[in-house]
C-alpha positions as CSV (number, residue, x, y, z in Angstrom):
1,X,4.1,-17.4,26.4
2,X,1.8,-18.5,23.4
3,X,-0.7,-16.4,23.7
4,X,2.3,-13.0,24.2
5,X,3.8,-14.4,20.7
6,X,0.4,-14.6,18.9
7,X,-0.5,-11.3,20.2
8,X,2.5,-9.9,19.1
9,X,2.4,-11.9,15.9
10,X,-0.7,-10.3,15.4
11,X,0.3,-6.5,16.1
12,X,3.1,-6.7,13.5
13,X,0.5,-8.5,11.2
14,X,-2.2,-5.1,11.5
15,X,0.7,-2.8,11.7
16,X,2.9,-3.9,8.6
17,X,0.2,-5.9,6.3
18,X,-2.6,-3.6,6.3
19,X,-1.2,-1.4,4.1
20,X,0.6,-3.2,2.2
21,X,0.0,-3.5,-1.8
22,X,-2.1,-6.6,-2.7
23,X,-3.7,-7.1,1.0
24,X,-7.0,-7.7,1.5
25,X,-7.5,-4.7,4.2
26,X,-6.2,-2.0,1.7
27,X,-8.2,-3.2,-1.2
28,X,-11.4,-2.9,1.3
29,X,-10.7,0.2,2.4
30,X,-9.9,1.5,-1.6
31,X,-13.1,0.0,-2.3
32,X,-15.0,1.6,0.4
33,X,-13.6,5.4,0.4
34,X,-13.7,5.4,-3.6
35,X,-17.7,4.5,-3.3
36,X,-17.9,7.1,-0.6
37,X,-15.7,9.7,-2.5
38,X,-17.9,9.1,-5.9
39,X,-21.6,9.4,-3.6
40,X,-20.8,12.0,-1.4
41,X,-19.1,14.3,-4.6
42,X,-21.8,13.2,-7.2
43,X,-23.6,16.5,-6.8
44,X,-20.4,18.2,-6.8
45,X,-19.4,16.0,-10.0
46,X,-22.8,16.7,-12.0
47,X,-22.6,20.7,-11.4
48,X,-18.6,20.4,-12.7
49,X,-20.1,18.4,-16.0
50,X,-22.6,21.0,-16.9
51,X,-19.8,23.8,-16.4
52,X,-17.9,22.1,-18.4
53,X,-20.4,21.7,-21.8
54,X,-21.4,25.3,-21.0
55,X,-17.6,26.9,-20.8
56,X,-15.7,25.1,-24.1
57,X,-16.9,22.0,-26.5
58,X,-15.6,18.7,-26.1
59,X,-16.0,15.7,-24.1
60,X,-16.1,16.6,-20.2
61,X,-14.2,13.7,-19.5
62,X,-10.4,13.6,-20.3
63,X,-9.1,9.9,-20.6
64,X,-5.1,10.0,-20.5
65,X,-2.7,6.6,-20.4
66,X,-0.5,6.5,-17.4
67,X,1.5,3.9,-16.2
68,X,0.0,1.6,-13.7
69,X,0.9,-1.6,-11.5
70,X,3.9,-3.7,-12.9
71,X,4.4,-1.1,-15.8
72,X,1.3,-1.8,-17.1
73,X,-0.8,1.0,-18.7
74,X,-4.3,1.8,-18.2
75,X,-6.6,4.8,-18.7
76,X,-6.9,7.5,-16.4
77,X,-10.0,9.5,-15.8
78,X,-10.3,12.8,-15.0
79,X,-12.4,16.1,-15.9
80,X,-11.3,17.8,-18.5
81,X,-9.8,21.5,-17.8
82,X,-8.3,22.3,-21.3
83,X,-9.6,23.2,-24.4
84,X,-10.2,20.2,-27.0
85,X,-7.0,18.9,-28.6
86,X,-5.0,20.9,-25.6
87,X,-2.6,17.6,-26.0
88,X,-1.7,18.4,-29.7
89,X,-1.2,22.4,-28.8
90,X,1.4,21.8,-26.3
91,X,3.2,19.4,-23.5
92,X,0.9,16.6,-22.6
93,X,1.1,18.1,-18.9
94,X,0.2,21.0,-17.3
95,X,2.4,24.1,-17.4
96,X,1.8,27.7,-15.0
97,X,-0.3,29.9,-15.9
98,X,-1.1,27.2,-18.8
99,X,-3.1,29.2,-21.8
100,X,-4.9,25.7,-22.6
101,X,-6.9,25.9,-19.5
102,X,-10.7,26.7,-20.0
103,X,-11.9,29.3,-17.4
104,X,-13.7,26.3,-15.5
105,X,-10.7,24.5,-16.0
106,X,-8.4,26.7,-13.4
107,X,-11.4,26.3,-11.2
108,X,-11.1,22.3,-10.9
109,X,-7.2,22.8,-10.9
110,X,-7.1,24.9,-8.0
111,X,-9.5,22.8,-5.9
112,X,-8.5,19.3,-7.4
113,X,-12.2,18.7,-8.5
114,X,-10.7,17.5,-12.0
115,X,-9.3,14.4,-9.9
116,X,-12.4,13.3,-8.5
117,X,-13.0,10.7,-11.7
118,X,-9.9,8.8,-10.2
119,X,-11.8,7.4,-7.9
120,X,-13.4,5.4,-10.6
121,X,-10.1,4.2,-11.3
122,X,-10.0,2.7,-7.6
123,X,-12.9,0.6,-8.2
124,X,-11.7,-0.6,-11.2
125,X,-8.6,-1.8,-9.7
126,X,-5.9,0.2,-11.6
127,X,-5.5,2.8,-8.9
128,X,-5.2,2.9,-5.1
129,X,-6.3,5.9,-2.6
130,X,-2.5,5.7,-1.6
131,X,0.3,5.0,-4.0
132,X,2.7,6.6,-6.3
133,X,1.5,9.6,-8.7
134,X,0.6,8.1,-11.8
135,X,3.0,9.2,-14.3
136,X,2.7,9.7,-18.5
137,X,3.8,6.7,-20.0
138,X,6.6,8.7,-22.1
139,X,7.6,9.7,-18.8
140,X,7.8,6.2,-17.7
141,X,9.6,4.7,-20.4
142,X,12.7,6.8,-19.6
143,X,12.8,5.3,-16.0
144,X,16.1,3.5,-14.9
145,X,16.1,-0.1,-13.9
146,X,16.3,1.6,-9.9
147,X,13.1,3.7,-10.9
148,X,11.2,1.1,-12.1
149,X,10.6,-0.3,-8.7
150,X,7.9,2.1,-8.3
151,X,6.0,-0.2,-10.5
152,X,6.1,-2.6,-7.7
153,X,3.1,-0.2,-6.3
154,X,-0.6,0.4,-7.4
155,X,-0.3,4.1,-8.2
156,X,-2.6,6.2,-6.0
157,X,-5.0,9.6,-6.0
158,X,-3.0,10.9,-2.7
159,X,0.2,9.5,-1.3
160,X,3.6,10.5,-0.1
161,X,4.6,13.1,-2.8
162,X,1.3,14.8,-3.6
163,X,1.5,16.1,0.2
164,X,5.0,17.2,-0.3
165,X,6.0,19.2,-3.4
166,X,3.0,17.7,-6.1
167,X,3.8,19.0,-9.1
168,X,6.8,21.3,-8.3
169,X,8.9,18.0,-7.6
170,X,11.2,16.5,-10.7
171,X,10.0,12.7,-11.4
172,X,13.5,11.7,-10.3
173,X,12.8,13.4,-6.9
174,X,9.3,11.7,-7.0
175,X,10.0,8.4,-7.3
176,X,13.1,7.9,-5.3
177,X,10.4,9.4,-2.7
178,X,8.1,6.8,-3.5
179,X,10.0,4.2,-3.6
180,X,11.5,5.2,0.1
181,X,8.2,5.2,1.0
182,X,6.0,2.3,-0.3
183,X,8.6,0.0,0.7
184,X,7.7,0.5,4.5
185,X,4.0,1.4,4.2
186,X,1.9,0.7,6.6
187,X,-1.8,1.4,6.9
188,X,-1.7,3.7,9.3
189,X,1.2,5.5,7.1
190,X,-1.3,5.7,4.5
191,X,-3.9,6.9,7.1
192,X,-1.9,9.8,7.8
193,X,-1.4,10.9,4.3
194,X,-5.4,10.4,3.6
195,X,-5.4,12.8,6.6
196,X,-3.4,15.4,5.4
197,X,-4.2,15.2,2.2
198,X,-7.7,17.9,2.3
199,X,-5.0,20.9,3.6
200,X,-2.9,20.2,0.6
201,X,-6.2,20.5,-1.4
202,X,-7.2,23.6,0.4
203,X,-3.8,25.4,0.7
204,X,-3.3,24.2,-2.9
205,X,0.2,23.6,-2.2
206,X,2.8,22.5,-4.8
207,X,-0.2,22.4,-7.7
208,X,0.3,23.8,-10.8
């Protein structure tokens, strides 16, 4: 009888903590796939830099403030795909058919290359592999008390809405999918959106 109620004890324990935010198996496993992510893409990384330099002046990194864990800011990382001073020409996100984009820009937009930086992000403990989208702080600041939740959750490179709808969902339809979500996470939830995550890439579905 013991040993049935530690095993299941222990199931429930791998099954519901594993993914949850703050356990020690999903900071592991951030910490691991970011290293892999940023080794196995350096190449892939240094070629985008030098496109970069070559196609428009300017830093070929773009640092942005989104809203992290507990509504805290931080600065995101990512490769830049405007022109310099894109943010002062126009909405600080991307529109269709945006004119700001550099030629190499639409290039990393389309195959999500731009994002790879995040993964720096990862190490550094702001972001997650899984979790919310990270949203512009002005964004954030109009959230409702309800909304806000999704601050309970480390925000993430892939996760629940980035496989369905990315950018062609409102934030109000984003984070009450979140939320949903996180709440019930699992690490095996997560898994499954890690795995689905390169056809959304390829497809390019729902990106802007």
């Amino acid at each position: 009888m013991q040993n049935t109620v530690r095993s299941s004890w222990h199931g429930e324990d791998i099954n519901n903590l594993m993914g949850k935010h703050g356990s020690f198996i999903k900071r592991l496993t951030d910490i691991v796939l970011s290293s892999l992510a940023l080794i196995l893409s350096s190449p892939v990384l240094l070629i985008a830099v030098i496109a970069i330099k070559l196609d428009s002046k300017g830093s070929a990194f773009f640092i942005q403030e989104r809203t992290g864990l507990n509504g805290k800011p931080f600065r995101m990382i990512k490769l830049r795909g405007m022109i310099e001073g894109a943010e002062f020409l126009g909405p600080d996100f991307t529109q269709k058919d945006d004119p700001r984009l550099t030629r190499v820009g639409r290039i990393l937009r389309r195959t999500s290359i731009d994002e790879l930086p995040q993964a720096i992000n990862v190490l550094l403990g702001d972001m997650s592999i899984v979790g919310p989208r990270p949203e512009l702080t002005k964004i954030t600041d109009q959230f409702t008390n309800e909304q806000r939740e999704v601050f309970n959750f480390k925000p993430g490179i892939t996760g629940i809405s980035q496989i369905n709808g990315r950018q062609s969902l409102t934030p109000e339809v984003r984070v009450d999918m979140e939320i949903a979500y996180y709440h019930k996470a699992t690490f095996w939830s997560d898994l499954r959106i890690i795995l689905r995550t390169p056809k959304v890439v390829i497809t390019n579905e729902g990106n802007i």
